[in-house]
C-alpha positions as CSV (number, residue, x, y, z in Angstrom):
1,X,65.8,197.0,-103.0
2,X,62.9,195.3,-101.2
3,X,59.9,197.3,-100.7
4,X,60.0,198.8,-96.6
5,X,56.6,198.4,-95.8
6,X,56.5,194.9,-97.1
7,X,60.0,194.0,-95.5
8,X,59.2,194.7,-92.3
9,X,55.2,193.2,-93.0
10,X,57.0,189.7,-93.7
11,X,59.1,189.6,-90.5
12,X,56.2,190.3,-88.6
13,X,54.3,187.5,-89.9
14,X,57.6,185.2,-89.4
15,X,57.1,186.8,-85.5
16,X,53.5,185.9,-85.6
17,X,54.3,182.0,-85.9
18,X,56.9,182.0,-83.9
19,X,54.9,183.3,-81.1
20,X,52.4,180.4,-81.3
21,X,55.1,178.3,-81.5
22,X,56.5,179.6,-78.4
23,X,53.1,179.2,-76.5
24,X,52.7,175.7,-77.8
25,X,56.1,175.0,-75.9
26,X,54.9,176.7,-72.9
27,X,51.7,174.1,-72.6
28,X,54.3,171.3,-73.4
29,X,56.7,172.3,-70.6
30,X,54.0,172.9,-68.1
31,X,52.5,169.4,-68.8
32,X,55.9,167.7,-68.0
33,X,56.7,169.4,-64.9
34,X,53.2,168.5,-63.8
35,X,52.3,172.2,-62.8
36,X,48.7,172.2,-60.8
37,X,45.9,174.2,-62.4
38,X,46.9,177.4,-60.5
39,X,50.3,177.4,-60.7
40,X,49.7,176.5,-64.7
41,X,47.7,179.6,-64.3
42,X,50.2,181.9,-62.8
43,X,52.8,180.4,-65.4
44,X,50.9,181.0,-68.6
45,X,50.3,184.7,-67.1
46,X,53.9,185.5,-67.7
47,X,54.2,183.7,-71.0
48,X,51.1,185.7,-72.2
49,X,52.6,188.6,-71.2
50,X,55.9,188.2,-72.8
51,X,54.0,187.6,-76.0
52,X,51.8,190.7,-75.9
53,X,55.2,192.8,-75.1
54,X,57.0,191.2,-78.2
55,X,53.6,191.4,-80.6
56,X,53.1,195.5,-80.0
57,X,57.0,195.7,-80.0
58,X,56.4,194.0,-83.7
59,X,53.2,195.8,-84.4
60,X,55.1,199.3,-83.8
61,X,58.2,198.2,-85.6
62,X,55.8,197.4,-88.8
63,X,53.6,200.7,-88.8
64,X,57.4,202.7,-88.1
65,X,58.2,201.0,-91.8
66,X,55.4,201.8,-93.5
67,X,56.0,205.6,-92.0
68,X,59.1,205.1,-93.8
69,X,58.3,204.3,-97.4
70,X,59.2,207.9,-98.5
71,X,62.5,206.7,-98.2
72,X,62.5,203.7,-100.4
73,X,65.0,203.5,-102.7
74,X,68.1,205.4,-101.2
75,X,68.2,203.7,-97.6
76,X,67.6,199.9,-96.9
77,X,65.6,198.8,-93.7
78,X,66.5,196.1,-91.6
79,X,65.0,194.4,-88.5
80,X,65.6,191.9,-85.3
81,X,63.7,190.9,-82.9
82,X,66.0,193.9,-80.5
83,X,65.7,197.0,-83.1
84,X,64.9,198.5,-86.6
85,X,68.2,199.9,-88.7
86,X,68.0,202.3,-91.5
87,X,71.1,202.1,-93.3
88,X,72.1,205.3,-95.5
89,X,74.9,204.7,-97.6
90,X,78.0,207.4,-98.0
91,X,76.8,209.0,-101.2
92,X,73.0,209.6,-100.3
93,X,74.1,212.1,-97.3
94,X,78.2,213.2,-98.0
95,X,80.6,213.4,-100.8
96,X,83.6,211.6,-100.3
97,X,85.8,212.1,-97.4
98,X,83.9,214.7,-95.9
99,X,81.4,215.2,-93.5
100,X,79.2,217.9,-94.8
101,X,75.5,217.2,-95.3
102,X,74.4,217.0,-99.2
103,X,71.2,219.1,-99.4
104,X,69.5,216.3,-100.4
105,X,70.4,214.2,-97.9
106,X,69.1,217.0,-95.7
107,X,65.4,216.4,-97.5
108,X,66.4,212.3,-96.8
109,X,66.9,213.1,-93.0
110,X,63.9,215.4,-92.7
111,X,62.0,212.7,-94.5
112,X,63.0,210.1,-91.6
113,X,63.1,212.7,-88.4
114,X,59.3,213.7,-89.3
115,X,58.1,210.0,-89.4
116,X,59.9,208.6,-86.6
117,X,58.8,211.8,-84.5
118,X,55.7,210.3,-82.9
119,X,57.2,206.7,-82.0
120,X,58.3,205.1,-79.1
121,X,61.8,205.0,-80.6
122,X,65.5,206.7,-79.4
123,X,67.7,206.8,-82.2
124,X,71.1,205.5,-81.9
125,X,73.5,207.0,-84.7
126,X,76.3,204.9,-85.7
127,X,79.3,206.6,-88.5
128,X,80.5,203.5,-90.5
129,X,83.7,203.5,-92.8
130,X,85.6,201.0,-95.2
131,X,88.9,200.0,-94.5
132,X,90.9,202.3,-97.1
133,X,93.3,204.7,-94.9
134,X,92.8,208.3,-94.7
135,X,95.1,210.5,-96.0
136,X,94.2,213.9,-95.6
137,X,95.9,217.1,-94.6
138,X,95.4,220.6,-93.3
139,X,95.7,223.1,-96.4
140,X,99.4,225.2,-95.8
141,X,99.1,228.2,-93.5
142,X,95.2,227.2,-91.9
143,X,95.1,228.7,-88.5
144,X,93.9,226.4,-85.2
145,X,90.7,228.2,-85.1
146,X,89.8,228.1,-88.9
147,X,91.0,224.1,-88.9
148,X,88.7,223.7,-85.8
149,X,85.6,225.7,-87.7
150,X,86.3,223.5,-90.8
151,X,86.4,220.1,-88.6
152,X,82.5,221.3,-86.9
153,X,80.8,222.1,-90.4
154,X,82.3,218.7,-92.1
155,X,84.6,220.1,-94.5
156,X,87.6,218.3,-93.0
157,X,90.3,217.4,-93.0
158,X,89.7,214.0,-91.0
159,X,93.1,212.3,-90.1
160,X,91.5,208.8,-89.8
161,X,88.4,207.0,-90.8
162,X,87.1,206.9,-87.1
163,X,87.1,210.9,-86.6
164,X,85.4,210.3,-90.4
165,X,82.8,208.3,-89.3
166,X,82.2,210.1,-86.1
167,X,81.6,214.1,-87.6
168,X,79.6,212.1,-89.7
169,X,77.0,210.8,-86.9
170,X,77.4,213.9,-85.3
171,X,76.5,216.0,-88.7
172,X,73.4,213.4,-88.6
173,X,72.3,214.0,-85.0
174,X,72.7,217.7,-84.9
175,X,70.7,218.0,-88.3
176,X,68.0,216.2,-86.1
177,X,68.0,218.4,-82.9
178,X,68.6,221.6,-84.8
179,X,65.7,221.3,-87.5
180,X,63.6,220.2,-84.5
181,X,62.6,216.9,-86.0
182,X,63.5,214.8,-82.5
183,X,64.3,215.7,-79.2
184,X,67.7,215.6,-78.3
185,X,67.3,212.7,-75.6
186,X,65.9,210.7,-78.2
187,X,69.6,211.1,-79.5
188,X,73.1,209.3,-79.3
189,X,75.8,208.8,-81.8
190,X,79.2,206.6,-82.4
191,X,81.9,206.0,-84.3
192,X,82.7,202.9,-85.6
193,X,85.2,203.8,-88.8
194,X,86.3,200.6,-90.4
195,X,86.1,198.4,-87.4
196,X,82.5,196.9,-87.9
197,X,82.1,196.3,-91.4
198,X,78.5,195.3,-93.5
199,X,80.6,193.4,-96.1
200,X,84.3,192.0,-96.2
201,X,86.3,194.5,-97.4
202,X,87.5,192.8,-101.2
203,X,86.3,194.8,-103.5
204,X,85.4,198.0,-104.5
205,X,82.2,197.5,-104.1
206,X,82.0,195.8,-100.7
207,X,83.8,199.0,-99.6
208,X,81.5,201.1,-100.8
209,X,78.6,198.8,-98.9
210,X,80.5,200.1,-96.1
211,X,80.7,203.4,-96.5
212,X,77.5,204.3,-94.6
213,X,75.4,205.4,-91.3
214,X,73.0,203.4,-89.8
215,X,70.5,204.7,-87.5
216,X,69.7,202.3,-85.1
217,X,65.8,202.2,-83.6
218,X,65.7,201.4,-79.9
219,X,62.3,200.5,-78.8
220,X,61.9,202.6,-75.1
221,X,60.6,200.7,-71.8
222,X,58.0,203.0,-71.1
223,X,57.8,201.5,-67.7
224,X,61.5,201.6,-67.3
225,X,61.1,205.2,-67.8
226,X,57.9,206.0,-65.4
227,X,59.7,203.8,-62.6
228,X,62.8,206.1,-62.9
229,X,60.9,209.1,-63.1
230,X,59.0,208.1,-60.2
231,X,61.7,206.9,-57.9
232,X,63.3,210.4,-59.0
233,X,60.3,212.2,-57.5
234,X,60.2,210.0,-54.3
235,X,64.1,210.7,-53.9
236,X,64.5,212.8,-50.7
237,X,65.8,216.4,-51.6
238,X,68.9,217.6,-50.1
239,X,68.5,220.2,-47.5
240,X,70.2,223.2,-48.8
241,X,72.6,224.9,-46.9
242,X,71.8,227.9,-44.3
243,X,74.2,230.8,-45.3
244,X,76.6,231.4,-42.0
245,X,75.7,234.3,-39.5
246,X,77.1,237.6,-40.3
């Protein structure tokens, strides 16, 4: 497995060129559509600043990896230009067909809650299954409320791979909000099951490629965010209502 740091170090580079590339295109274009000096001006402006979004987009992306080098060796890191991914497969967090957090995938979660704590990222969960059907059922004589208790804590039983895959994302997301590692806002999850494999599904070991969560890094619009908070603010209240006379 590739190193994390040093993965996510090489795609930034890649970024890098492709940038300059892009700008070199951006003089070319403005050339043939005989822009004047200030409206050249007022284009490069926007091209300048759709390069400095995607380079500290990049920059944060490659500092987030080197955060996560603790976990190199049981999770594999993967980027695009839209997000990071850490993909966890089945045995590093749950036994087989249940959803019940291993303790060390506990110490692998805390590992990845306490680096990604300080970023600019919300975390999207995603439960991933292969395509082998499940086939298990409630033990004889097991109440509603003791199948129900069983269900929330992971034990099981799961009667398809998409309520699988989902207790699993939600073991993942509750393990962050209740340890206190992330906020829960920072926090979604989904279910996928078997429907967006990694791998085709042909062998053994394919499937067990599939077998997996993958926690999905969303870089936040910080001005996104301050515009909707401020256009909350500026929101006129409404006027409660004045209890009737007596």
């Amino acid at each position: 497995m590739p190193v994390v740091w040093l993965t996510v170090y090489s795609d930034l580079i890649t970024n890098e060129a492709l940038f300059f590339m892009m700008l070199f295109a951006s003089v070319l274009i403005a050339y043939q559509k005989g822009m004047t000096e200030a409206e050249f001006r007022d284009y490069m402006r926007g091209v300048s600043s759709a390069i400095h979004h995607r380079e500290a987009a990049a920059q944060v992306m490659s500092e987030t990896g080197k955060k996560l080098a603790k976990i190199e060796g049981v999770a594999g890191v993967k980027m695009s230009d839209k997000d990071l991914r850490i993909v966890l497969p089945e045995p590093v967090l749950f036994e087989s067909g249940k959803a019940k957090l291993k303790e060390e995938g506990a110490k692998v979660l805390t590992d990845i809650g306490t680096a990604l704590a300080a970023t600019r990222y919300d975390l999207a969960i995603e439960g991933h299954t292969d395509d082998v059907p499940i086939t298990q059922t409630a033990p004889p004589g097991l109440k509603r409320w003791q199948l129900a208790m069983a269900r929330s804590t992971g034990l099981g039983p799961y009667y398809s791979n998409r309520e699988l895959s989902a207790a699993r994302a939600l073991q993942v997301l509750q393990y962050f909000s209740r340890e206190k590692l992330l906020v829960p806002e920072r926090l979604t999850a989904a279910a996928y099951g078997e429907f967006i494999p990694a791998v085709p599904n042909t062998s053994d070991e394919n499937r067990a490629q599939n077998r997996r969560i993958e926690i999905k890094l969303v870089l936040r619009d910080r001005r996104a965010m301050v515009r909707a908070e401020q256009a909350a603010a500026a929101a006129p209240q409404p006027e409660q209502e004045q209890a009737a006379p007596r």
